[in-house]
PyMOL Python script that loads the backbone (N, CA, C, O; Angstrom):
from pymol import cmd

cmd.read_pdbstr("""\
ATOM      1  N   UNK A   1      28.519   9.818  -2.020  1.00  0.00           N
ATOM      2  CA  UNK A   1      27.721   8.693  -1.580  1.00  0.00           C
ATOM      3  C   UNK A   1      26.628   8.383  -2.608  1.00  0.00           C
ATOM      4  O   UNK A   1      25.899   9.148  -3.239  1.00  0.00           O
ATOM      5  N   UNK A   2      26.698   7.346  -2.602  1.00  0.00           N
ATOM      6  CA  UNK A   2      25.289   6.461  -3.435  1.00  0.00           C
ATOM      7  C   UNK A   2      23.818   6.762  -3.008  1.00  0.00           C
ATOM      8  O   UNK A   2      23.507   6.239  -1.938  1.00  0.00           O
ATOM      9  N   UNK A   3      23.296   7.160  -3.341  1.00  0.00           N
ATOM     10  CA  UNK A   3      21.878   7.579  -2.997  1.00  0.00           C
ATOM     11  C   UNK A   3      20.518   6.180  -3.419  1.00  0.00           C
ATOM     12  O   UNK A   3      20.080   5.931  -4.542  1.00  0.00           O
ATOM     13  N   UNK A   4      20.212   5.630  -2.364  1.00  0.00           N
ATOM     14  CA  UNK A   4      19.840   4.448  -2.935  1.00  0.00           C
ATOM     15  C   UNK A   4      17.819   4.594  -2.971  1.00  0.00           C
ATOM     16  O   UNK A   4      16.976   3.799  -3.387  1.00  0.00           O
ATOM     17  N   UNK A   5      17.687   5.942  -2.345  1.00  0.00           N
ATOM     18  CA  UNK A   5      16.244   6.554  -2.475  1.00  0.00           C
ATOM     19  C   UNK A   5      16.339   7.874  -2.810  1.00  0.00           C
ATOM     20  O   UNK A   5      17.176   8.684  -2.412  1.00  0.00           O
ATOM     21  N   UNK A   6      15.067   8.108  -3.871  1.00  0.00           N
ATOM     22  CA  UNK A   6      15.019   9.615  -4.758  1.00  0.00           C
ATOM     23  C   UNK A   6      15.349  10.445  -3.416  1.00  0.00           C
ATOM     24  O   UNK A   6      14.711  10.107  -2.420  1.00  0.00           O
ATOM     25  N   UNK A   7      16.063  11.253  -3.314  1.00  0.00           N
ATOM     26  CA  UNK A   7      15.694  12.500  -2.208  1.00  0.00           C
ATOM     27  C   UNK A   7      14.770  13.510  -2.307  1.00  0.00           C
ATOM     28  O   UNK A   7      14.630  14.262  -1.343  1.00  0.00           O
ATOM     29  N   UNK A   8      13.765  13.744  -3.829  1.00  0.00           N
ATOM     30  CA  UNK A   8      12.756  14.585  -3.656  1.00  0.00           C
ATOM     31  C   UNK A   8      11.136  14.159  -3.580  1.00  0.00           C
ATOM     32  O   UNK A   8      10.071  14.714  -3.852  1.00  0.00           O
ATOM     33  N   UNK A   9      11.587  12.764  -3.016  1.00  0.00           N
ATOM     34  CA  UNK A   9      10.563  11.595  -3.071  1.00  0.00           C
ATOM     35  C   UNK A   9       9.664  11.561  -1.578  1.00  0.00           C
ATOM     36  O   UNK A   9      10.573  11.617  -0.750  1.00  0.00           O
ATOM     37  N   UNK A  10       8.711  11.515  -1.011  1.00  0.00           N
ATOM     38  CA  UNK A  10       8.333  10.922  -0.185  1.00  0.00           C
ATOM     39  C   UNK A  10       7.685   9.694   0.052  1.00  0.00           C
ATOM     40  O   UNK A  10       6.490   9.714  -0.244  1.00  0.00           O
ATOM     41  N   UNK A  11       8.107   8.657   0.487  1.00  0.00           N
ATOM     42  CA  UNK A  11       7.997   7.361   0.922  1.00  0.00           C
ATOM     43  C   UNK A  11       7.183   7.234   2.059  1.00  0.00           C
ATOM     44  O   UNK A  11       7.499   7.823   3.093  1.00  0.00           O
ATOM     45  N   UNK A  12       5.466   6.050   1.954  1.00  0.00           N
ATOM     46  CA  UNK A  12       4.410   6.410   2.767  1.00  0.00           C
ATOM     47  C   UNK A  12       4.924   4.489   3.218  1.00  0.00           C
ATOM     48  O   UNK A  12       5.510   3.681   2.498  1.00  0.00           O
ATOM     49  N   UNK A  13       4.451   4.332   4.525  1.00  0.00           N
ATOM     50  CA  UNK A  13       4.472   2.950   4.586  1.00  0.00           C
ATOM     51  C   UNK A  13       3.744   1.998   3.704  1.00  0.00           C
ATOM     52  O   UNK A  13       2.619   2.086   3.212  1.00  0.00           O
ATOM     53  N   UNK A  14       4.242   1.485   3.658  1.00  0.00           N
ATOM     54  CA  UNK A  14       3.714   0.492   2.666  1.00  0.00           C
ATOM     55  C   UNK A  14       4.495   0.313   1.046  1.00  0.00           C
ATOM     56  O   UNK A  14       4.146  -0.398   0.104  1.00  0.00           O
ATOM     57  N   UNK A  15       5.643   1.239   1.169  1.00  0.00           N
ATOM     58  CA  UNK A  15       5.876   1.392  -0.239  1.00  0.00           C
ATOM     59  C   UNK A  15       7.213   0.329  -0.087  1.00  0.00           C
ATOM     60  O   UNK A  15       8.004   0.211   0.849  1.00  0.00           O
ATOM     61  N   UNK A  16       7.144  -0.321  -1.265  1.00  0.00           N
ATOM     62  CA  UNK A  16       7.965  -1.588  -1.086  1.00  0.00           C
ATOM     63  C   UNK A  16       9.442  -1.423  -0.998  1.00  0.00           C
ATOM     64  O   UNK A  16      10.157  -2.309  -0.531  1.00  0.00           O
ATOM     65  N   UNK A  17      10.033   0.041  -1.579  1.00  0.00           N
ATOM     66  CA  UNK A  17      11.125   0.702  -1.548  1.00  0.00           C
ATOM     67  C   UNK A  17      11.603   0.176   0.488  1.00  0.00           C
ATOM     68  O   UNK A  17      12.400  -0.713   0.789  1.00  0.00           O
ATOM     69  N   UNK A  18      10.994   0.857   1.264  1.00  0.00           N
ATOM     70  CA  UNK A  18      10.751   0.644   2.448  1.00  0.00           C
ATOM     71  C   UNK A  18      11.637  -0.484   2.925  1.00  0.00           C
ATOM     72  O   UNK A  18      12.555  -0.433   3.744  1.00  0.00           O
ATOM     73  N   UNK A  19      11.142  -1.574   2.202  1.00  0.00           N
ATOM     74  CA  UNK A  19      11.814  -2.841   2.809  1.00  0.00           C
ATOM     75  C   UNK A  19      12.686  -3.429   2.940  1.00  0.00           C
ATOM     76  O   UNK A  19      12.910  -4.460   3.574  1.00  0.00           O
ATOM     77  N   UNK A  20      13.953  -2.066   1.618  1.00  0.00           N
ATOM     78  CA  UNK A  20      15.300  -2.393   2.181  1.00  0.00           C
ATOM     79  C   UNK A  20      16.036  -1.891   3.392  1.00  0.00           C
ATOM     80  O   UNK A  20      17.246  -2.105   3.467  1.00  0.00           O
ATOM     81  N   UNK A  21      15.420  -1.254   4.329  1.00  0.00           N
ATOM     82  CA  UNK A  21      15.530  -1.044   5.498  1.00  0.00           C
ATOM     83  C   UNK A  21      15.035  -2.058   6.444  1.00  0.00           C
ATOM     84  O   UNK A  21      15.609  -2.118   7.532  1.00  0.00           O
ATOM     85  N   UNK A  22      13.837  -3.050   6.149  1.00  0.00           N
ATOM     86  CA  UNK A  22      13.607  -3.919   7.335  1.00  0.00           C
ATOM     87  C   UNK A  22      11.836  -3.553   7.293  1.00  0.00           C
ATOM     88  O   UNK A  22      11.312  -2.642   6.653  1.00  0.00           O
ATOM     89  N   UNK A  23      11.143  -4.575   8.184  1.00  0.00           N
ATOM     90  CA  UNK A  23       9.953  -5.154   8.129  1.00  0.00           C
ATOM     91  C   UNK A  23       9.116  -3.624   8.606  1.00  0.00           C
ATOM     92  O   UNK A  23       9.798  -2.707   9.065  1.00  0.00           O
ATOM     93  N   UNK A  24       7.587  -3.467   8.445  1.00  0.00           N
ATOM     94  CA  UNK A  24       6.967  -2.577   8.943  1.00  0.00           C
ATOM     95  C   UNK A  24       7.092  -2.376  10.377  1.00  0.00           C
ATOM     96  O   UNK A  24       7.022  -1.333  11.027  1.00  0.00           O
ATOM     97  N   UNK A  25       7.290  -3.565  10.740  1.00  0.00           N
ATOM     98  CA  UNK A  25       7.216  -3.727  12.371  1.00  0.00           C
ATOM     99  C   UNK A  25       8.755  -3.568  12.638  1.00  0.00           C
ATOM    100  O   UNK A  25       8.781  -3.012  13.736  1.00  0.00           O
ATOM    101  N   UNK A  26       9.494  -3.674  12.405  1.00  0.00           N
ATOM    102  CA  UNK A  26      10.870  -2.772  12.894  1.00  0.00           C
ATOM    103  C   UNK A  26      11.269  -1.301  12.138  1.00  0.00           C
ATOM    104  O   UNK A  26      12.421  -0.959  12.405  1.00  0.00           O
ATOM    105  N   UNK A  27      10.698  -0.574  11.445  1.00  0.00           N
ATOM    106  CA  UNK A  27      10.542   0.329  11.940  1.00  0.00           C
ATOM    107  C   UNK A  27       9.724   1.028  12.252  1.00  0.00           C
ATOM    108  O   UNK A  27       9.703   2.170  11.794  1.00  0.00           O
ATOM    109  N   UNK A  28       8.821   0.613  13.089  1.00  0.00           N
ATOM    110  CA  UNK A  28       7.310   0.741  13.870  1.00  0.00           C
ATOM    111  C   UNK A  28       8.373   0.646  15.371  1.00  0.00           C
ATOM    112  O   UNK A  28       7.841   1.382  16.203  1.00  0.00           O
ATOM    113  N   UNK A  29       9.602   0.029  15.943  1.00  0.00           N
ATOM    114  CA  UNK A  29      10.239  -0.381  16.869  1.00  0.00           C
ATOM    115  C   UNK A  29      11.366   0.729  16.501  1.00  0.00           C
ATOM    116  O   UNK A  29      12.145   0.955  17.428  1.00  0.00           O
ATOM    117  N   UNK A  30      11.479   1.108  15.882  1.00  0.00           N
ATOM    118  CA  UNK A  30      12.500   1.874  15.548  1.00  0.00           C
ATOM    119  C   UNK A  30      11.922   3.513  16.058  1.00  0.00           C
ATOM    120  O   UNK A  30      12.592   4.130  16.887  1.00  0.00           O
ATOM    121  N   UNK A  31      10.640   4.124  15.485  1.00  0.00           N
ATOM    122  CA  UNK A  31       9.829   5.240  15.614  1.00  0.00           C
ATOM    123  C   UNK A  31       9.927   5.068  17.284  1.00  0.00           C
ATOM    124  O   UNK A  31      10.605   5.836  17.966  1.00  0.00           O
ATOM    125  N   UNK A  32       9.036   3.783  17.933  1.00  0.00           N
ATOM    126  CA  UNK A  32       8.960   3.987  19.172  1.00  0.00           C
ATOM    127  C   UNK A  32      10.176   4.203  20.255  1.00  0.00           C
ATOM    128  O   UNK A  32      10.132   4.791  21.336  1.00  0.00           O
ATOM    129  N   UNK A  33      11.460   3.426  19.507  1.00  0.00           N
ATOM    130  CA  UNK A  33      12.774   3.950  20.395  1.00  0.00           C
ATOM    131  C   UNK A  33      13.492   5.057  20.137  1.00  0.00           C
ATOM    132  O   UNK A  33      14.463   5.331  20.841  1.00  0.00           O
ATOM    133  N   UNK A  34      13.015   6.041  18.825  1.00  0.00           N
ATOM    134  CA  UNK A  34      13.638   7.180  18.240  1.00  0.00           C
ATOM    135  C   UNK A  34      15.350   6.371  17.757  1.00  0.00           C
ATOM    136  O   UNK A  34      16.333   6.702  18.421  1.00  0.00           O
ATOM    137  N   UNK A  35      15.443   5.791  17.094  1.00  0.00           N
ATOM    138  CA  UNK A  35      16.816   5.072  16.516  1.00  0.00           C
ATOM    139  C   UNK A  35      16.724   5.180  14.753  1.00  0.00           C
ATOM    140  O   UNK A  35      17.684   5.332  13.998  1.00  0.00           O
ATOM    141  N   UNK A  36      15.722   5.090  14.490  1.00  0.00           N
ATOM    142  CA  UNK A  36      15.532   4.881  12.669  1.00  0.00           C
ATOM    143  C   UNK A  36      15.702   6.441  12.480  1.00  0.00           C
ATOM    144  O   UNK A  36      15.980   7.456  13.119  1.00  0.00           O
ATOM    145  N   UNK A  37      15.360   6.006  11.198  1.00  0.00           N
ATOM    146  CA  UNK A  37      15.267   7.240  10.400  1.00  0.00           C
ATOM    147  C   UNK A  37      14.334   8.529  10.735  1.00  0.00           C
ATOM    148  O   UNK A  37      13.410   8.237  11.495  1.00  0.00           O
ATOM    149  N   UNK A  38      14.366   9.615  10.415  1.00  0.00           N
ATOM    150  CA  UNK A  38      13.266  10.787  10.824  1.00  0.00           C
ATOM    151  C   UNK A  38      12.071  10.647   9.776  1.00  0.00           C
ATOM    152  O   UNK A  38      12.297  10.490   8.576  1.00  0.00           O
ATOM    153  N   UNK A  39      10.941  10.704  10.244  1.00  0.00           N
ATOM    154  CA  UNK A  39       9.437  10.454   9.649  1.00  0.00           C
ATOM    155  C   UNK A  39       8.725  11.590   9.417  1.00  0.00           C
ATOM    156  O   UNK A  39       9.336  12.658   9.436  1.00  0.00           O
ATOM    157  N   UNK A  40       7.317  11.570   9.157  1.00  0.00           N
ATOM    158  CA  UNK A  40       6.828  12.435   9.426  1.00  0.00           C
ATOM    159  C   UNK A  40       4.948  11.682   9.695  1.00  0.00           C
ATOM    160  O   UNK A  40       4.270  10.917   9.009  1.00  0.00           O
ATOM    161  N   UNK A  41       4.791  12.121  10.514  1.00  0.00           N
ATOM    162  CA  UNK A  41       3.422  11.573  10.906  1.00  0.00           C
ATOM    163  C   UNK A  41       2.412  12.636  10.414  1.00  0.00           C
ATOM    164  O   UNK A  41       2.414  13.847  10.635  1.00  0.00           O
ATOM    165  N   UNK A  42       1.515  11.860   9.665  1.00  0.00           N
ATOM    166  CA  UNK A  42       0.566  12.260   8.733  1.00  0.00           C
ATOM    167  C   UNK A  42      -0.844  12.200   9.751  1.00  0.00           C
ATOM    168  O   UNK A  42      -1.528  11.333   9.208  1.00  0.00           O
ATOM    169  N   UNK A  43      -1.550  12.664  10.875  1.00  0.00           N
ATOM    170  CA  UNK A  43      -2.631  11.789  11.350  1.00  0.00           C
ATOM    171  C   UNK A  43      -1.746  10.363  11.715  1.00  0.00           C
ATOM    172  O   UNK A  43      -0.593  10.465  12.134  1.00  0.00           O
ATOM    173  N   UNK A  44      -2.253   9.312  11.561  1.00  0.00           N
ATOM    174  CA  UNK A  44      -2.228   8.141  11.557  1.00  0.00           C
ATOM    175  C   UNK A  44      -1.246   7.853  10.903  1.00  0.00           C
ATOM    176  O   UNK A  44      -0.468   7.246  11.638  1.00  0.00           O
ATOM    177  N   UNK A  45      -0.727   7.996   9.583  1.00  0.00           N
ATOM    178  CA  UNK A  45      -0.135   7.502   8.932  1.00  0.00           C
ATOM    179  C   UNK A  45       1.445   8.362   8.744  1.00  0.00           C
ATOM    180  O   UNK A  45       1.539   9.589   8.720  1.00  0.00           O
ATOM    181  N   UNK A  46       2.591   7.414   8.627  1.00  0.00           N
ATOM    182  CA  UNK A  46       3.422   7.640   8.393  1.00  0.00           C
ATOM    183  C   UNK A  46       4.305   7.748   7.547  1.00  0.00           C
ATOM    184  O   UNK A  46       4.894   6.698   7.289  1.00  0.00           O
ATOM    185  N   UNK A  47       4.786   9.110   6.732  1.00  0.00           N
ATOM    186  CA  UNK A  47       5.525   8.893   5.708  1.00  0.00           C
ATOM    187  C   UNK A  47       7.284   9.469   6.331  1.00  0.00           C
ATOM    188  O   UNK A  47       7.636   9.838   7.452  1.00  0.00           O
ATOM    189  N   UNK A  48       8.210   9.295   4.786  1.00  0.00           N
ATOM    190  CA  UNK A  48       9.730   9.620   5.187  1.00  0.00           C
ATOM    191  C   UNK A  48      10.268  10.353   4.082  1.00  0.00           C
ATOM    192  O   UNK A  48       9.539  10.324   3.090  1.00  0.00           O
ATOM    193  N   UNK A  49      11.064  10.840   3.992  1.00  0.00           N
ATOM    194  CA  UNK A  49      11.385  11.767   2.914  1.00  0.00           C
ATOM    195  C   UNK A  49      12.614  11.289   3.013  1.00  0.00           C
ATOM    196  O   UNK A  49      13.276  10.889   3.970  1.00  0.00           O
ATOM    197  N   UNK A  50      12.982  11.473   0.977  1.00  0.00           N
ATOM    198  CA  UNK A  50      13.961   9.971   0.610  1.00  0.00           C
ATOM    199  C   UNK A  50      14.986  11.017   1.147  1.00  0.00           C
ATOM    200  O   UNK A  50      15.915  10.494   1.761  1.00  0.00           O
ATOM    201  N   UNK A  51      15.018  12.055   1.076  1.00  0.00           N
ATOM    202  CA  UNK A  51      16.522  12.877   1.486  1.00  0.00           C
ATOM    203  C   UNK A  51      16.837  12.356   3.061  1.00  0.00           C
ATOM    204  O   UNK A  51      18.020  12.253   3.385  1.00  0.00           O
ATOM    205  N   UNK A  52      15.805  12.035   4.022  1.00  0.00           N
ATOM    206  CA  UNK A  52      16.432  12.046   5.272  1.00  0.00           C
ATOM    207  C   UNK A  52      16.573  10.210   5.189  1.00  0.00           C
ATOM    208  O   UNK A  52      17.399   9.596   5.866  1.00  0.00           O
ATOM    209  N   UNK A  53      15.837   9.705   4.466  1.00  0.00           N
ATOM    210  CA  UNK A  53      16.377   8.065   4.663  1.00  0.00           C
ATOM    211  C   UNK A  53      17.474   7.923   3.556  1.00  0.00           C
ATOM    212  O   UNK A  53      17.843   6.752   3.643  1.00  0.00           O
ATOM    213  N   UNK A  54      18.094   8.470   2.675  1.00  0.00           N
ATOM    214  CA  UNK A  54      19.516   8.236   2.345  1.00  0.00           C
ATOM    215  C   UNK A  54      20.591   8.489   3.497  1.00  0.00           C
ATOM    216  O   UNK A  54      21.488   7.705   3.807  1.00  0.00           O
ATOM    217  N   UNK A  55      20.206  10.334   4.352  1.00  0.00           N
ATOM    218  CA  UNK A  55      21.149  10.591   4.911  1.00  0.00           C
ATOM    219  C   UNK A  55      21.417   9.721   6.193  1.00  0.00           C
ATOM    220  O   UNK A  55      22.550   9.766   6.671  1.00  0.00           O
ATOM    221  N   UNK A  56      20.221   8.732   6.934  1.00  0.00           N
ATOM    222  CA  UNK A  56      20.362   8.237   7.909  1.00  0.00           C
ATOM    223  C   UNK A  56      21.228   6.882   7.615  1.00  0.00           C
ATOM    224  O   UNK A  56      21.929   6.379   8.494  1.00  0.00           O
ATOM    225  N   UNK A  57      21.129   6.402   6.456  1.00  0.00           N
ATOM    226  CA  UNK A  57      22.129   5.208   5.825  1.00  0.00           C
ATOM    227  C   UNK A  57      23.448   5.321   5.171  1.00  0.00           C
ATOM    228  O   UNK A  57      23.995   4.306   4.740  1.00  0.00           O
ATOM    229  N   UNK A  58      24.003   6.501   5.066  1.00  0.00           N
ATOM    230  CA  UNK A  58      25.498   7.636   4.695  1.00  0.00           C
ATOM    231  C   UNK A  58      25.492   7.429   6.212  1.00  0.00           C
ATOM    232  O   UNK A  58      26.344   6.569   6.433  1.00  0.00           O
ATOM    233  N   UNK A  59      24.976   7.785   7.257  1.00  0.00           N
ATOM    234  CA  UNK A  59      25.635   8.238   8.678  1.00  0.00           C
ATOM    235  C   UNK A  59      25.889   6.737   9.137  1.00  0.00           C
ATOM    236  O   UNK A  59      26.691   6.662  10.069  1.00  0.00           O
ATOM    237  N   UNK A  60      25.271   5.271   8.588  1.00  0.00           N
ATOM    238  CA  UNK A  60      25.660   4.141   9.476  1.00  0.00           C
ATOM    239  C   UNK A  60      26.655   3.279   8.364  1.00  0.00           C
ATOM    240  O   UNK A  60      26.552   2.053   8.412  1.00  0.00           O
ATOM    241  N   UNK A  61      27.569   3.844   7.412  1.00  0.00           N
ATOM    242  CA  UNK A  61      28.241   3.264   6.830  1.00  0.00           C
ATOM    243  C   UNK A  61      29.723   3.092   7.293  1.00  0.00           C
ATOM    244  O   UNK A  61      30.550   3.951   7.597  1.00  0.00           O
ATOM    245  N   UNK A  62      29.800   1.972   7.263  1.00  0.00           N
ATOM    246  CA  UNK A  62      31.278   1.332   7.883  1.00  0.00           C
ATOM    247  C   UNK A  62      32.214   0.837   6.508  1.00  0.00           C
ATOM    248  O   UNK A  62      32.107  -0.004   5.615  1.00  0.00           O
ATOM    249  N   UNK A  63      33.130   1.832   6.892  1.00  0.00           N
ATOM    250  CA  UNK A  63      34.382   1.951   5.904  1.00  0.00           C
ATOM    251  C   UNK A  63      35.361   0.798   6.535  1.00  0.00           C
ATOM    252  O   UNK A  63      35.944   1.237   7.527  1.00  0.00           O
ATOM    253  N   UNK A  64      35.775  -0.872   6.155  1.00  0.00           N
ATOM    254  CA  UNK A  64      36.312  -1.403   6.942  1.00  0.00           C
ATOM    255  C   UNK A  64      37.996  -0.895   6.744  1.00  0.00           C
ATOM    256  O   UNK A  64      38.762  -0.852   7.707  1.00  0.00           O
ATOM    257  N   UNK A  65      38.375  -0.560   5.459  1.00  0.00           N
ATOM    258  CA  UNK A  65      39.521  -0.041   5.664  1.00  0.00           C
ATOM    259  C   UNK A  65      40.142   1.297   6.738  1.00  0.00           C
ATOM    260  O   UNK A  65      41.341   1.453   6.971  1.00  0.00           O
ATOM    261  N   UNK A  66      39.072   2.145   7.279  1.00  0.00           N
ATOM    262  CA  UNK A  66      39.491   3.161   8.337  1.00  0.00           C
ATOM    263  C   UNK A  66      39.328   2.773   9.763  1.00  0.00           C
ATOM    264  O   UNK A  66      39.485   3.511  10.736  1.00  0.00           O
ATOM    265  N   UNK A  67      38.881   1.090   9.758  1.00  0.00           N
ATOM    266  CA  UNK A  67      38.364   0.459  11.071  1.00  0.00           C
ATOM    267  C   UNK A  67      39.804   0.221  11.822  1.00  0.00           C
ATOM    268  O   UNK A  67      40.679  -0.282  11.118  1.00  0.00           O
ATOM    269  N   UNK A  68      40.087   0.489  12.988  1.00  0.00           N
ATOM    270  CA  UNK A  68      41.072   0.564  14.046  1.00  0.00           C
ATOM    271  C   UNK A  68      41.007  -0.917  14.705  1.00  0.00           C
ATOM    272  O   UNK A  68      40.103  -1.391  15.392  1.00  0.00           O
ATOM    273  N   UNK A  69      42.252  -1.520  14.289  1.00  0.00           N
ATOM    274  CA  UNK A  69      42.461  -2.608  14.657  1.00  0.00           C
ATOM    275  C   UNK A  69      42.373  -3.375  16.319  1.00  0.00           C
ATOM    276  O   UNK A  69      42.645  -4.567  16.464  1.00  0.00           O
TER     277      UNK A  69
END
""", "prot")
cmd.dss("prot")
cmd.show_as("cartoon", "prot")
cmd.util.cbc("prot")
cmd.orient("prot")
């Protein structure tokens, strides 16, 4: 798999990397329904570690050739 964030990286909100996943406020909606990626809450602030936001985007990849007609 393509690794499209460093995995020894941690990613704090705000980092523009971020936004190929979607707006602050969805995954601010994402944290509150437990559906996104795994975080880590700093105090207040929230960061992600690039190893668990590659692996959460490897787990939602759709292969259309193994898709069941």
């Amino acid at each position: 798999m393509t690794n499209i964030f460093e995995s020894n990286r941690t990613y704090m909100l705000g980092d523009p990397e971020l936004e190929v996943l979607g707006s602050r406020e969805k995954l601010a909606q994402w944290r509150h329904r437990n559906v996104g990626p795994a975080f880590i809450r700093i105090g207040r602030r929230i960061a992600y570690h690039g190893a668990d936001l590659n692996a959460w985007l490897n787990a939602r990849r759709i292969d259309p050739s193994n898709e069941a007609a």
